[in-house]
C-alpha atoms as one frame of an Amber mdcrd trajectory, in Angstrom:
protein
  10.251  11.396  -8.414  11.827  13.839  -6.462  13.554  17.564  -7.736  16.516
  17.764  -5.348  18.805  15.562  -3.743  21.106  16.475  -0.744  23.960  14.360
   0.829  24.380  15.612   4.161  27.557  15.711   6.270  26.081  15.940   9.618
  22.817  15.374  12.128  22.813  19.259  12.206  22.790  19.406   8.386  19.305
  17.040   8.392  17.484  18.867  10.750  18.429  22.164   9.544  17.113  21.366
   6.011  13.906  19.679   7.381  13.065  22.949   9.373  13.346  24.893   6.561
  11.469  22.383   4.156   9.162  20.515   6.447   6.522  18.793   4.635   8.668
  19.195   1.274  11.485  16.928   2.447  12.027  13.252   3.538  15.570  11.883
   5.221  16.743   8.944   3.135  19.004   5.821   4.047  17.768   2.607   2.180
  15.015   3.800   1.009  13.465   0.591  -0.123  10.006   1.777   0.881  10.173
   5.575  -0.561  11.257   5.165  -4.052   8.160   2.627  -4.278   5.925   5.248
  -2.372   7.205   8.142  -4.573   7.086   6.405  -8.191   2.955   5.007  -6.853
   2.507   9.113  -6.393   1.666   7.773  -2.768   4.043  10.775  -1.556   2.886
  13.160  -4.053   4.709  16.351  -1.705   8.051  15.082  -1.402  10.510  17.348
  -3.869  13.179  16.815  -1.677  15.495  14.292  -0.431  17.972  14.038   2.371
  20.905  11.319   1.919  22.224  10.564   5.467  24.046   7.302   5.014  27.262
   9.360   4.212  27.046  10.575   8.198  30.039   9.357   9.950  29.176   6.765
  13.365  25.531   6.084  12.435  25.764   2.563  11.721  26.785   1.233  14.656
  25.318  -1.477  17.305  25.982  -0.173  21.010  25.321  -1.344  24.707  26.196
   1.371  27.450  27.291   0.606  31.179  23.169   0.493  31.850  23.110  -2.868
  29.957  21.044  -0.860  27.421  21.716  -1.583  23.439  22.072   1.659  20.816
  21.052   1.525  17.022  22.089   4.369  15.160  19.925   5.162  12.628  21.445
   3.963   9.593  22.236  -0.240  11.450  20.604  -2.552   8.393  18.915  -5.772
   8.739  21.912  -7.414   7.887  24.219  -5.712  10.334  21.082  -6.952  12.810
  21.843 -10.370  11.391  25.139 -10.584  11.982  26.043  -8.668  15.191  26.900
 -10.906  17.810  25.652  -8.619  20.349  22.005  -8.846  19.001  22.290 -12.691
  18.255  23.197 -12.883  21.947  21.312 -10.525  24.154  18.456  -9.557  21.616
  18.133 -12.732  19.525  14.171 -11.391  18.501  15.581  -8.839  16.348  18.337
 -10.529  14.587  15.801 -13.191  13.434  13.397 -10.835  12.589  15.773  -8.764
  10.214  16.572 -11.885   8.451  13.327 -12.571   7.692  13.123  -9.157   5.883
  12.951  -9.275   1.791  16.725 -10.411   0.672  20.306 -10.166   1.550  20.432
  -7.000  -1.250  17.179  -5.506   0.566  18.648  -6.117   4.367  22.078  -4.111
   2.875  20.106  -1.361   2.315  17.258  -1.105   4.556  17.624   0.091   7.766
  15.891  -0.660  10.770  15.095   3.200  11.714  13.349   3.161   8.151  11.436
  -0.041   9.223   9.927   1.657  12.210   9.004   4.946  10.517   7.776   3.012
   7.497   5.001   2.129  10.349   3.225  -0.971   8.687   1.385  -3.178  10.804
   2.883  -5.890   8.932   7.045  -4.923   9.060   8.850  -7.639  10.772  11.433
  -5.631  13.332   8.914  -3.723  14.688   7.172  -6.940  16.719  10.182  -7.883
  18.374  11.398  -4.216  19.342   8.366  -3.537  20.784   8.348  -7.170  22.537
  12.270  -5.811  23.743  10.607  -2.904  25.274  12.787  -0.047  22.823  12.016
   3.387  22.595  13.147   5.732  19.981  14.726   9.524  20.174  13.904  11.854
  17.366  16.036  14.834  16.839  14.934  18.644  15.433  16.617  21.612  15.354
  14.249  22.654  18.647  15.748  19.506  20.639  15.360  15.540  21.408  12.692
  13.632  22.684  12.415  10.088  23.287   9.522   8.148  22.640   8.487   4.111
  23.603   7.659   2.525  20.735   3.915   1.867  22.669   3.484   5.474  22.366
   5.145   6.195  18.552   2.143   4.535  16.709  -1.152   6.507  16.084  -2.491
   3.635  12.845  -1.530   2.475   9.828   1.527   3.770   8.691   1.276   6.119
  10.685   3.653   7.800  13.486   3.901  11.059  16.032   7.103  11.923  14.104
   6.595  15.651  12.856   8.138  16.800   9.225  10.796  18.477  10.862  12.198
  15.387  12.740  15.451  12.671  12.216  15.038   9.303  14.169  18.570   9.723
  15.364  18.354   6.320  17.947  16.566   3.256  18.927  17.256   2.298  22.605
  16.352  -0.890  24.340  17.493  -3.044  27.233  19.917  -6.294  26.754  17.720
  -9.641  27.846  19.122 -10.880  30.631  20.322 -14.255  31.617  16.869 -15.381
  32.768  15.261 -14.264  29.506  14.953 -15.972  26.495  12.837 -15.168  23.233
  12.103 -15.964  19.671  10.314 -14.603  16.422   8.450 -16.666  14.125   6.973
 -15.640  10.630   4.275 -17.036   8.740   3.989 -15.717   4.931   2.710 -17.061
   1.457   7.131 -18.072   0.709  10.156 -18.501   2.386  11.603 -15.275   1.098
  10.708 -11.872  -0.420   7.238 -12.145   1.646   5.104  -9.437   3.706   3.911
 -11.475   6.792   0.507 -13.307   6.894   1.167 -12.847  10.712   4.335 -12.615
  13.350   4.725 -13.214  16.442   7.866 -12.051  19.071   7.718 -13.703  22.453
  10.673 -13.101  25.155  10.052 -15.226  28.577  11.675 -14.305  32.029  12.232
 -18.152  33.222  13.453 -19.157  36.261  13.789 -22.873  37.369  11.088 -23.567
  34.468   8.776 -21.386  35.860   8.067 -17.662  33.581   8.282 -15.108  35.953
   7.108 -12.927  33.347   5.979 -12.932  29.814   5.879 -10.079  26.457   4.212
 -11.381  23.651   3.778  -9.313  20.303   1.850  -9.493  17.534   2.344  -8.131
  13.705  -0.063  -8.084  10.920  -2.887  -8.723  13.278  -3.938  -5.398  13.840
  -3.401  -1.377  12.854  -0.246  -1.025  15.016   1.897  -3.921  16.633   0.138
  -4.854  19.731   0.423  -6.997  23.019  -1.114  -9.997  23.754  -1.868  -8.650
  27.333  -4.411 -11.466  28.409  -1.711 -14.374  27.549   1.354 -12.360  29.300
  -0.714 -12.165  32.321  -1.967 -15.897  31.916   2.222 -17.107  31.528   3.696
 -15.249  34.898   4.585 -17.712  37.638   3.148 -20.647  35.221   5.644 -23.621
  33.424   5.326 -24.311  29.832   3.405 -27.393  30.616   1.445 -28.370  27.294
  -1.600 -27.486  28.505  -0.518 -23.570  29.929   1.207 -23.305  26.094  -2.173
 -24.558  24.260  -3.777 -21.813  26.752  -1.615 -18.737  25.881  -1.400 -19.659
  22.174  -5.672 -19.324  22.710  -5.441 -16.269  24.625  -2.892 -14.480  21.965
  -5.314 -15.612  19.519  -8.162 -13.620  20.830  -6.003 -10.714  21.085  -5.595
 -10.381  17.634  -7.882  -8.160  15.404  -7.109  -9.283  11.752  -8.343  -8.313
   8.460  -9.306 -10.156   5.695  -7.403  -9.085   2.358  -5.991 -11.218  -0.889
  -3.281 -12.582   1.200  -5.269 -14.763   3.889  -9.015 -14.453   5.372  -8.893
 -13.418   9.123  -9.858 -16.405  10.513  -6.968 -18.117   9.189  -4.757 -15.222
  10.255  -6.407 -15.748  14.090  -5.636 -19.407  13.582  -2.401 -19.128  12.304
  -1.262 -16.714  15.170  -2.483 -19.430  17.833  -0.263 -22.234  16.075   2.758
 -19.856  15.617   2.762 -19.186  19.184   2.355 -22.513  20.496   5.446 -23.223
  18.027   7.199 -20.378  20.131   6.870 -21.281  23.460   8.165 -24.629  22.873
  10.681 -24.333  20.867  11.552 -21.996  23.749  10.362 -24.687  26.444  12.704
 -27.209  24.293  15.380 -24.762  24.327  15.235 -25.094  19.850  14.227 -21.244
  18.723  18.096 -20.300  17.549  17.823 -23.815  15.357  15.777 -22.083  12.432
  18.312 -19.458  12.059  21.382 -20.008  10.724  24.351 -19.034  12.385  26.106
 -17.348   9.844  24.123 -15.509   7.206  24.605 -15.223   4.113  24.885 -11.767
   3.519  26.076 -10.502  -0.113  28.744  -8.691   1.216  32.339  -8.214   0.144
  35.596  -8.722   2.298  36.602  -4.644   1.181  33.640  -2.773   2.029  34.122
   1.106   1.029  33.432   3.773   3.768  32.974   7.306   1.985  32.015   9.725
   4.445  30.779  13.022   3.292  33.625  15.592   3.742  30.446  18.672   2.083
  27.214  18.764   1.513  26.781  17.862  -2.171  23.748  18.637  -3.877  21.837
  17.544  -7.405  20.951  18.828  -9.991  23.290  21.502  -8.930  26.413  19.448
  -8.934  27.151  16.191 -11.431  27.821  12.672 -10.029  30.621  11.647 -10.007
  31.242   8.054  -9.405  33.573   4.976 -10.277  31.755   1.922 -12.224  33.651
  -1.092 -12.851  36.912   0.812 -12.382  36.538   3.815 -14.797  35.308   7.181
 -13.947  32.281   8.419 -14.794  30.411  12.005 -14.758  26.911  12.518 -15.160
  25.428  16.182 -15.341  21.788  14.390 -15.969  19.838  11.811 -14.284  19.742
  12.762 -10.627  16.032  12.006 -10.130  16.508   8.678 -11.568  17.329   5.439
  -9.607  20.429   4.104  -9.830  19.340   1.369 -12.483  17.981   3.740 -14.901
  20.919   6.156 -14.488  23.819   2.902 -15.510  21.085   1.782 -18.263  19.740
   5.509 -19.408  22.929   7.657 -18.654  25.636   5.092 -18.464  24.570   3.126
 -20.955  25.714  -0.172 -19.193  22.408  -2.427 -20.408  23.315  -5.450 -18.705
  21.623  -4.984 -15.902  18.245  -5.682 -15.920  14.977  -3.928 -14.981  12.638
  -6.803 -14.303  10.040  -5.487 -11.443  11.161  -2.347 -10.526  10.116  -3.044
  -7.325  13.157  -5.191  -6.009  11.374  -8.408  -5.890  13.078 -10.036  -8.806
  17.390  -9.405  -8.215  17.865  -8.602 -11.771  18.940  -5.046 -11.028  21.580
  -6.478  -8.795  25.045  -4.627  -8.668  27.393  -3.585  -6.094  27.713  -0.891
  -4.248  31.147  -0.189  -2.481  31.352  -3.726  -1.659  27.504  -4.575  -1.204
  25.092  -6.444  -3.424  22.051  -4.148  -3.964  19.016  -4.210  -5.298  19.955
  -0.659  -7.969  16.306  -0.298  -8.405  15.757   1.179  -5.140  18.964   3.236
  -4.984  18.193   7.025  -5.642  20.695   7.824  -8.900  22.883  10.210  -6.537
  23.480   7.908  -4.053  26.229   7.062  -6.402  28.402  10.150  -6.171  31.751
   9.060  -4.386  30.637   5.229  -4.825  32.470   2.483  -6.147  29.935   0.564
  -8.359  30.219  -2.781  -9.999  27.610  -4.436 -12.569  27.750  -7.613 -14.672
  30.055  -5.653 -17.349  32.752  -5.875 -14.699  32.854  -9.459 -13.853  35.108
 -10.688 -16.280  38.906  -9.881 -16.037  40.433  -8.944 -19.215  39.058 -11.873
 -21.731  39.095 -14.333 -18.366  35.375 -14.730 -18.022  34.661 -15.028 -13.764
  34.100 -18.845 -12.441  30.590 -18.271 -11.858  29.931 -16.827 -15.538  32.655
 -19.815 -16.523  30.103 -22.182 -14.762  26.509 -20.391 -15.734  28.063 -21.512
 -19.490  29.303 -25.404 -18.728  25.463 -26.016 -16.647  23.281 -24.464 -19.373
  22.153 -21.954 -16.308  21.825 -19.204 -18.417  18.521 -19.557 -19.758  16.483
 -17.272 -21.439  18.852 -15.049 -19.659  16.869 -11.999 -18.699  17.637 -12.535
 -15.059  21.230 -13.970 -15.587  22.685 -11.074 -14.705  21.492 -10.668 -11.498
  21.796 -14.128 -10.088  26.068 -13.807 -11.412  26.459 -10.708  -9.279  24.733
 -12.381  -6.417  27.051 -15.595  -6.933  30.079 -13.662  -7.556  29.714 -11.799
  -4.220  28.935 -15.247  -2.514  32.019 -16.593  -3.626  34.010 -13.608  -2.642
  31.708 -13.828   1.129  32.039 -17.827   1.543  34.547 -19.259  -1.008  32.931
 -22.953  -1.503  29.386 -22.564  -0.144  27.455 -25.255   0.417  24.197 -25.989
  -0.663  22.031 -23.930   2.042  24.259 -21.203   1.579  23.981 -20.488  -1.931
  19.919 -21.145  -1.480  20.345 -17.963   0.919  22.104 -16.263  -1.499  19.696
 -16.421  -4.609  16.606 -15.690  -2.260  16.415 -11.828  -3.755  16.737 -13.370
  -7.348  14.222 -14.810  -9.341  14.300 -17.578 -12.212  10.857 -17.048 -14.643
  11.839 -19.732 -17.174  12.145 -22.771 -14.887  13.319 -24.252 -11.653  17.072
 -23.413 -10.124  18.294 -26.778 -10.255  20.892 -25.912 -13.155  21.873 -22.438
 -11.327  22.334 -24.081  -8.009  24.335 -26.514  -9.490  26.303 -23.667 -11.917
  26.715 -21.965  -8.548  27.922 -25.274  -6.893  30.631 -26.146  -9.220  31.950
 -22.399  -9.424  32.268 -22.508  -5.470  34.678 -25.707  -5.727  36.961 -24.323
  -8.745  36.968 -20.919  -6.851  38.197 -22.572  -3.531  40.608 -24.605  -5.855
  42.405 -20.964  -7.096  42.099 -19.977  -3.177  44.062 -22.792  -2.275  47.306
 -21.838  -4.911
């Protein structure tokens, strides 16, 4: 893993560090993709990393007086999910984040780490580049700002040099006139790399597209246009026929491979029926329908803000963190994720290591107010944090309504991956106080069940919503 660990304060910190480490050193937000890449030995010169989601204002969704919107670099998929301002003027995006892995993935991976992460196949980047966004990458010898048409050079791989911090990603609102989707096809409905994706955003005017941007994902080495079918759309209506035509067209843009996953000529199929879906559910006016309106996200009503007030640095310095309200110092396992450190160091076993790789949700805890996925939280992220795991459920001898429940439905099961799926109900409850059905499917997507189905779980889940609305109500 890696040697040293830095939390910086500031931008100026990163890039200060990176010019004096280069190749050595790696900026780190979510960092659901590098922990996986550095425990494969995929990123074998990595020693150190650089924590910037202490940085104050870096998390926040923006449109200036130019009508253009502002990501900072450390914006998740779930704040992408949520934010009104992206449902509304950049609707692509928001549906794309919530396609990505599970609500305890989108609260810790960011968007910025999406893009650099550069896969062919990573959802936001089809509908940013659809949008038109450009990025601005900051070193201690300046800023430059670079389309997103321009940032790829192949697979998973970007211009970004080792001394750089993606430190924005810029993009104009739609308009009025415009409207646009995203659609996903993968092997589930959740925790899935994409087969293929499609982003489409029409300029329509009296049912007539005055101009057209289709994207495509998973089809080729970099996110590409469908530049045949955009030209085909303009000053056309989405008559049946015209849609059957551009789905054909975007078809024969696409250049896929064929892997374990799907053949390429089902991928070329599959991209000409996703995009007829597209255009019309955006003829019928139906693309929000397959999103719902509020998300589910695994997060808390008190979410902790702990800005960095000085750098901190490990193994150097101990970390020093609160878990399930009692103080805790550990002078070992920095270069540990946060899972091994509450198992190894902390000795709190109750949390699970089922993958590793957080496909499974039995690692789940919280993290100042967040359900996460603690295998892919470096160990130091920690320091200052306010951590929760299944050992701090239960109040006193008063077990929690949702561990009350898990007992009266027989939901526990073999009970390896109890633990996670109570953390990810108890933060539900404390989110949405008696979800419903749908809901509490949304919830449980990051956690898997390997003894049977999740009837008894849903229904655990269920009951616990209607006895904790019942105490919300006294």
């Amino acid at each position: 893993m890696w040697h040293e660990y830095i939390n910086a304060t500031s931008i100026g910190d990163v890039t200060k560090i990176l010019a004096e480490k280069q190749e050595r050193a790696r900026v780190v937000a979510g960092a659901t993709d590098l922990i996986l890449e550095l425990e494969r030995g995929v990123r074998k010169s990595i020693e150190i990393l650089i924590d910037v989601t202490r940085i104050p204002n870096l998390n926040t969704i923006t449109i200036d007086e130019d009508n253009v919107i502002h990501l900072g670099p450390l914006v998740t998929h779930n704040d992408c999910a949520a934010s009104k301002l992206i449902r509304d003027h950049a609707y692509p995006l928001a549906h794309a984040a919530w396609e990505v892995g599970a609500p305890q993935i989108r609260n810790r991976g960011t968007i910025a780490g999406n893009l650099i992460t550069a896969s062919p196949a990573n959802d936001t980047i089809t509908p940013l580049m659809a949008l038109g966004a450009s990025v601005t990458l900051a070193s201690a010898r300046g800023e430059r700002k670079i389309s997103l048409d321009d940032f790829y050079t192949g697979v998973r791989k970007n211009v970004m040099q080792t001394d750089e911090m993606l430190v924005d990603i810029s993009f104009p609102a739609m308009t009025k006139t415009q409207r646009g989707t995203f659609i996903k096809l993968a092997l589930r409905r959740a925790q899935a790399i994409s087969l293929v994706n499609v982003a489409v955003i029409l300029d329509l005017k009296a049912d007539t597209v005055q101009s057209a941007s289709i994207t495509l994902g998973a089809v080729a080495p970099t996110i590409i246009h469908a530049v045949e079918a955009e030209k085909f759309l303009a000053k056309k209506k989405l008559t049946a026929k015209n849609i059957a035509q551009a789905a054909d067209l975007t078809m024969q843009a696409a250049r896929p491979i064929d892997d374990v996953r799907g053949s390429a000529s089902y991928r070329r199929e599959m991209v000409k029926v996703i995009t007829s879906r597209a255009l019309k559910a955006l003829h019928e006016g139906t693309e929000k329908d397959s999103m719902p309106k509020k998300p589910i996200l695994l997060v808390g009503k008190d979410i902790v803000e702990n800005d960095q007030k000085a750098i901190s640095e490990f193994p150097a310095s101990p970390i020093e963190t609160t878990i399930n309200g009692r103080k805790y110092t550990f002078k070992s396992g920095h270069n540990k994720t946060l899972l091994r450190l509450l198992r190894e160091e902390g000795m709190l076993t109750g949390t699970k290591e089922g993958c590793a790789e957080g496909e499974c949700g039995a690692c789940t805890v919280f993290m100042d107010g967040k359900a996460v996925m603690s295998c892919l939280v470096p160990a130091p992220r920690a320091h200052n944090a306010e951590i929760t795991t299944v050992e701090g459920l239960a109040t006193g001898e008063e077990l929690h309504p949702v561990q009350e429940a898990f007992i009266e439905h027989g939901a526990v099961q073999c009970g390896y991956c109890t633990p996670g799926f109570l953390m990810s109900g108890a933060k539900l409850l404390e989110e949405k106080s008696n979800p419903n059905k749908g809901e509490i499917e949304q919830a449980i997507t990051g956690n898997l069940c390997r003894c049977t189905g999740y009837y008894k779980i849903v229904e655990a889940l269920q009951d616990a919503g209607k006895v904790n609305a019942g105490k919300t109500k006294q």
